[in-house]
Each structure stands twice: as structure tokens, then as C-alpha cells.
C-alpha positions as CSV (number, residue, x, y, z in Angstrom):
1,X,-17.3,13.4,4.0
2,X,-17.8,14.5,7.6
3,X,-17.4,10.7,8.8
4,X,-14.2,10.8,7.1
5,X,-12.7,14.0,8.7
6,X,-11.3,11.9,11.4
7,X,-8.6,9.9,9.1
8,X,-7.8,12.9,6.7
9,X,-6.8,14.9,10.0
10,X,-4.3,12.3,11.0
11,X,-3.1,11.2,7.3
12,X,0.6,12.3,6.4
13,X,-0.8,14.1,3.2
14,X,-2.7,16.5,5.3
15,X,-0.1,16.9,8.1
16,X,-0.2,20.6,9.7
17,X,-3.7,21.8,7.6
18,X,-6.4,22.9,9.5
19,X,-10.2,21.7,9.2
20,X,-10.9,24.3,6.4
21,X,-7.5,24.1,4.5
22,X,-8.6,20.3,4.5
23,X,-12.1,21.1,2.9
24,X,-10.5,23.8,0.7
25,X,-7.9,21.4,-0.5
26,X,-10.5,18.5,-1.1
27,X,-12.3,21.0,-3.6
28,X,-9.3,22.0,-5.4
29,X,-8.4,18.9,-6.1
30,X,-11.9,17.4,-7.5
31,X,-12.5,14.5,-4.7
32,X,-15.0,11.8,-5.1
33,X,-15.4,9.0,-2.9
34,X,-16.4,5.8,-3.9
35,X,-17.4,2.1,-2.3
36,X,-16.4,-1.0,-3.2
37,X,-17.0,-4.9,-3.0
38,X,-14.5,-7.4,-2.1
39,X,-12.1,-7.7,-5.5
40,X,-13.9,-5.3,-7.2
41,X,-11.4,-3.4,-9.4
42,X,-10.3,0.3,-8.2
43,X,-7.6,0.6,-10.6
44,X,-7.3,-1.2,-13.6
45,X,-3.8,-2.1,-15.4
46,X,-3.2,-0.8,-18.6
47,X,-5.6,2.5,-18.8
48,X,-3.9,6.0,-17.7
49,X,-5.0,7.1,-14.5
50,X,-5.2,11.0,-13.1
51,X,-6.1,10.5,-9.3
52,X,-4.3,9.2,-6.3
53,X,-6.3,7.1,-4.0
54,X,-6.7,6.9,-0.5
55,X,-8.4,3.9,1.9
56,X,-11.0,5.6,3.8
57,X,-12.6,2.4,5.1
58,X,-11.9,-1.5,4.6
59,X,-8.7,-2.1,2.6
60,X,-7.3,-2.4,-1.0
61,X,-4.8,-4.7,-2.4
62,X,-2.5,-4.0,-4.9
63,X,-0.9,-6.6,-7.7
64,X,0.0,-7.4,-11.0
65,X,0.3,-10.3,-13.7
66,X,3.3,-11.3,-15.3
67,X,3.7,-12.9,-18.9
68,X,2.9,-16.0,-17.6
69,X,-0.4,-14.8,-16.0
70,X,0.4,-15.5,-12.5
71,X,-0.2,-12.9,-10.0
72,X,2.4,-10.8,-8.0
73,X,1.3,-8.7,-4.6
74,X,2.6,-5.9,-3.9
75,X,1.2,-5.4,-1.2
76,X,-2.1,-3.8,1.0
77,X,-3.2,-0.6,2.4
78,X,-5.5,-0.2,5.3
79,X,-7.5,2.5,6.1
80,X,-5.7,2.5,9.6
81,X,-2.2,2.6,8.2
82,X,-0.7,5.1,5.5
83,X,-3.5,4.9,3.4
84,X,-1.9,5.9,0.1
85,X,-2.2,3.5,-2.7
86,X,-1.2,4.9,-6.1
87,X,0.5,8.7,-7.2
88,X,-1.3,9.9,-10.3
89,X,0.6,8.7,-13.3
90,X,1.5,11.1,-16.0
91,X,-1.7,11.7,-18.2
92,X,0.4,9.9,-21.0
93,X,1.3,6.7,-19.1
94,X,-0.3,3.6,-18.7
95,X,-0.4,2.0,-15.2
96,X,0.9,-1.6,-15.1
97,X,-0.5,-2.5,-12.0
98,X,-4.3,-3.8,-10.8
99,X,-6.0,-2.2,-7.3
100,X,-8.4,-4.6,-6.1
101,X,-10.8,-4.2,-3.2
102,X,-9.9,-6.5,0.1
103,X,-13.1,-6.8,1.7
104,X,-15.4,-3.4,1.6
105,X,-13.9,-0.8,0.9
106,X,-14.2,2.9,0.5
107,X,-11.8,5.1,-1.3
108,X,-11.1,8.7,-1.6
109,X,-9.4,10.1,-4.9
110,X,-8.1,13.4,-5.7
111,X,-6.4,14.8,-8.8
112,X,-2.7,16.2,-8.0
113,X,-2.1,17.6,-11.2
114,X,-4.1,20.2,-10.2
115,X,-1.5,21.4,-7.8
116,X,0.1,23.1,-10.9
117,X,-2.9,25.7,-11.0
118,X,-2.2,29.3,-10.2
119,X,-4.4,30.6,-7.5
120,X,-2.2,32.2,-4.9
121,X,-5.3,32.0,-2.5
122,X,-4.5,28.6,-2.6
123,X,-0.1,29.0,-2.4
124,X,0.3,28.0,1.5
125,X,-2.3,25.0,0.7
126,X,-0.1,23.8,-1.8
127,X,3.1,24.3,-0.2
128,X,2.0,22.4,2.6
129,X,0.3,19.6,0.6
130,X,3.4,19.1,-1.8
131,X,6.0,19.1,1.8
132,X,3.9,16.4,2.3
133,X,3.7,14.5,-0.4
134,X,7.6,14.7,-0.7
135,X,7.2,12.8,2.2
136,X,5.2,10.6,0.9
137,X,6.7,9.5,-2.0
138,X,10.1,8.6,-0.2
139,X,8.4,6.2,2.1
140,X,6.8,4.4,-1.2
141,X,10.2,4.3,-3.2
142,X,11.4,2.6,0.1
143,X,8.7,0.2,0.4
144,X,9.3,-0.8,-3.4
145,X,13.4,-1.1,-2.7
146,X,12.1,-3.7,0.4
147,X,10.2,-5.9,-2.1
148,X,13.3,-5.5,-4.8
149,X,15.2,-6.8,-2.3
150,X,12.4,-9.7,-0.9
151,X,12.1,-10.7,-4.9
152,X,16.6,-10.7,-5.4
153,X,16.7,-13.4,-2.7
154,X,17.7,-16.7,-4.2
155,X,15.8,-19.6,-2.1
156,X,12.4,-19.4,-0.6
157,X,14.1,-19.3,2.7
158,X,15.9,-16.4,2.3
159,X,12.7,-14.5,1.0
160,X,11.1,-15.4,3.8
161,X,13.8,-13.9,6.1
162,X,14.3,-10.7,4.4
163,X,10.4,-10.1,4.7
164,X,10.2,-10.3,7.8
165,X,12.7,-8.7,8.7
166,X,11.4,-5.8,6.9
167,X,8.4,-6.5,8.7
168,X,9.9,-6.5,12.6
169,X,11.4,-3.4,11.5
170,X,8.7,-1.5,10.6
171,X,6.3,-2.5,12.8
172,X,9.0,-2.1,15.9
173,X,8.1,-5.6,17.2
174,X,9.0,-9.5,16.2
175,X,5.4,-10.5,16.5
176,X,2.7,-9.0,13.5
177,X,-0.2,-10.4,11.5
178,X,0.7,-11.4,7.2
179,X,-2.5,-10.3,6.6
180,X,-4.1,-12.6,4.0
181,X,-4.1,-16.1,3.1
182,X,-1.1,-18.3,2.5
183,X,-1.6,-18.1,-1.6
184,X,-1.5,-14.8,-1.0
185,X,1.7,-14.5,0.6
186,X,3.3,-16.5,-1.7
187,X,2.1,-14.7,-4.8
188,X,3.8,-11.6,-3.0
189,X,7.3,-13.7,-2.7
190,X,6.5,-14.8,-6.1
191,X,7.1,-18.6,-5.1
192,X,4.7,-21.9,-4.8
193,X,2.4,-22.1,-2.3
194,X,2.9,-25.9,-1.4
195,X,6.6,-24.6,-1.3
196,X,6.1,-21.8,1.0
197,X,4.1,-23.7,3.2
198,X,7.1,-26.6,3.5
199,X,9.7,-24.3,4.1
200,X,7.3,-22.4,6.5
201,X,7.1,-25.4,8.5
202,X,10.8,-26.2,8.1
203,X,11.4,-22.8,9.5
204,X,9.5,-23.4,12.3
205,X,10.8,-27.0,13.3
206,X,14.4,-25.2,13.0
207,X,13.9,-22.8,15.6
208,X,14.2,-19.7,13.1
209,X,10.0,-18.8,13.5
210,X,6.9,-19.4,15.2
211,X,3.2,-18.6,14.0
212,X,0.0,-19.4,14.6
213,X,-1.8,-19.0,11.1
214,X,-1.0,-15.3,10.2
215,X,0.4,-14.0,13.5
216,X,4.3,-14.7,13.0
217,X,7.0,-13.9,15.9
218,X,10.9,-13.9,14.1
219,X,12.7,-16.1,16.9
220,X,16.6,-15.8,15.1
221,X,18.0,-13.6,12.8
222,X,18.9,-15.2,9.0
């Protein structure tokens, strides 16, 4: 865990906790870390899940499949960015969606329900970590509104558009990497890839984008 301690210091989830609060809270809330190979399954769809998971190293994509079988992205998390990936469901729900490993990976999970204990040696632990995670969560229902929004877009064009300029928003610049391939991107828009790629190149010819494989720069607004 040592090799670790660098990341949980600067993660939002343990924002404000000292070294030992971070140890302490670890215990409490039954870690275990575990590595994975590329698209091996972290979370499965369809089983109930108690942890929340974190990307200590690599990264991990999540998706699901719809009726028809085809595969939606909804998006990665590296172990330089947020690193959150999934709250713990209720212990009577089922999660829908898949967590694969993207590349190696190692992940950190901890049990939140745990939180509900009463140990009032633990009560300014706890009031930090759920301040936090308040946090948290807000920045994830945003994140799922964006790719609402992305998905509600009529043509391929327009989902394009909207995604990137969710992207140049959040990343504070008109240049970024899409990490991924170009299937993958289109699974996330939930379009063709031989129909992304057209209107990719469309987009470019019309002045509207440039990229050079995955790094994109958004040259005029929609």
C-alpha cells in the first residue's frame, strides 16, 4: 500500500485526512487491492456489488450492452485523473454495467456501507470522508447528464460537437487526447464506426476540427 500513499493523498475522497486518518480509514472500510490484465473483468453486470473502486495504476473502462448486444462506453478512469469508478450499489441491487481493465491495471476497493457503523473514534474520519464523497457524487451525476446529452443529439455530427465540447470544457483547453481507438469512440456515441470516421473527416475538410489520430483541437463552435 505504501507505493500507493502518493495518489490516495491527492484523491478528492481523502481530501483534508492526514497519513494516519488515511490508514485508519482504509481499515475501516475493509480495502483489498487487486491487479488486472487488459479486459479482464473488475465488475461484472448483473451481480450486486458492495465496494467502490478506485484506479491505483493503469486504467479501467467502463460499458455496457444493450438488447441488441452492441456495446456502449461510458467512459474511462485513469489512475492520474479522478479515479473513481463505481459507488457501492445497494446490497439489493444488481449493477447493469461491466468494468473492464484498459491495459494493466491495479485497483483499490473499499466498502462504504461501512460508514454507517458506530464508532465515535472514527466520527471526524467519517465526516470528512462522507464531505467528500458528496463531492464526489455530484461530479459523476454531471458526467452522466454530459453523456445524456452526447446520446439526445440527433445526427452523428451533432454528437460529435457536444462531446467535445464537453471535452474543451473540462479539460480548459481545445486540444486533448480521445483516448482509445476509433470503435471505441463510436460505441461511446453509440453510432457506426465507418460513419464516425466519414463524418470525422467531413468535419475536418469543413473547417469545424482538426486531429491527428486521437489528439483533436475544436477549431469552430457547433
Amino acid at each position: 500500500m505504501e507505493q500507493h500513499f502518493e495518489f490516495l493523498r491527492k484523491h478528492p475522497v481523502f481530501e483534508g485526512f492526514t497519513d494516519e486518518e488515511i490508514e485508519q480509514a482504509l481499515v475501516e472500510f475493509d480495502y483489498k487491492i487487486q491487479s488486472y490484465k487488459n479486459d479482464e473483468i473488475i465488475v461484472s453486470s448483473g451481480k450486486i456489488h458492495k465496494y467502490s473502486a478506485f484506479v491505483l495504476e493503469g486504467a479501467a473502462q467502463i460499458q455496457k450492452y444493450n438488447f441488441d448486444g452492441v456495446r456502449e462506453i461510458l467512459g474511462r478512469v485513469y489512475s492520474d485523473s479522478i479515479g473513481w469508478l463505481i459507488t457501492a450499489a445497494p446490497r439489493t441491487t444488481h449493477c447493469d454495467i461491466e468494468i473492464v481493465s484498459h491495459g494493466k491495471s491495479t485497483i483499490l476497493f473499499l466498502d462504504f456501507a461501512k460508514i454507517k457503523d458506530e464508532d465515535y473514534k472514527l466520527i471526524v474520519i467519517k465526516q470528512k470522508l462522507l464531505k467528500n464523497l458528496f463531492v464526489l457524487f455530484e461530479e459523476m451525476d454531471l458526467r452522466s447528464l454530459e453523456y445524456q446529452i452526447v446520446l439526445s443529439e440527433r445526427t452523428i455530427r451533432k454528437k460529435i460537437m457536444r462531446y467535445l465540447e464537453f471535452r474543451e470544457k473540462r479539460d480548459g483547453s481545445s486540444s486533448f487526447y480521445i483516448e482509445g481507438s476509433r470503435q471505441d469512440f463510436a460505441d461511446y456515441l453509440s453510432v457506426d464506426k465507418s460513419a464516425l470516421s466519414r463524418e470525422l473527416s467531413k468535419m475536418k475538410k469543413d473547417g469545424l476540427i482538426d486531429y491527428d489520430g486521437e489528439y483533436f483541437t475544436v477549431l469552430q463552435k457547433l
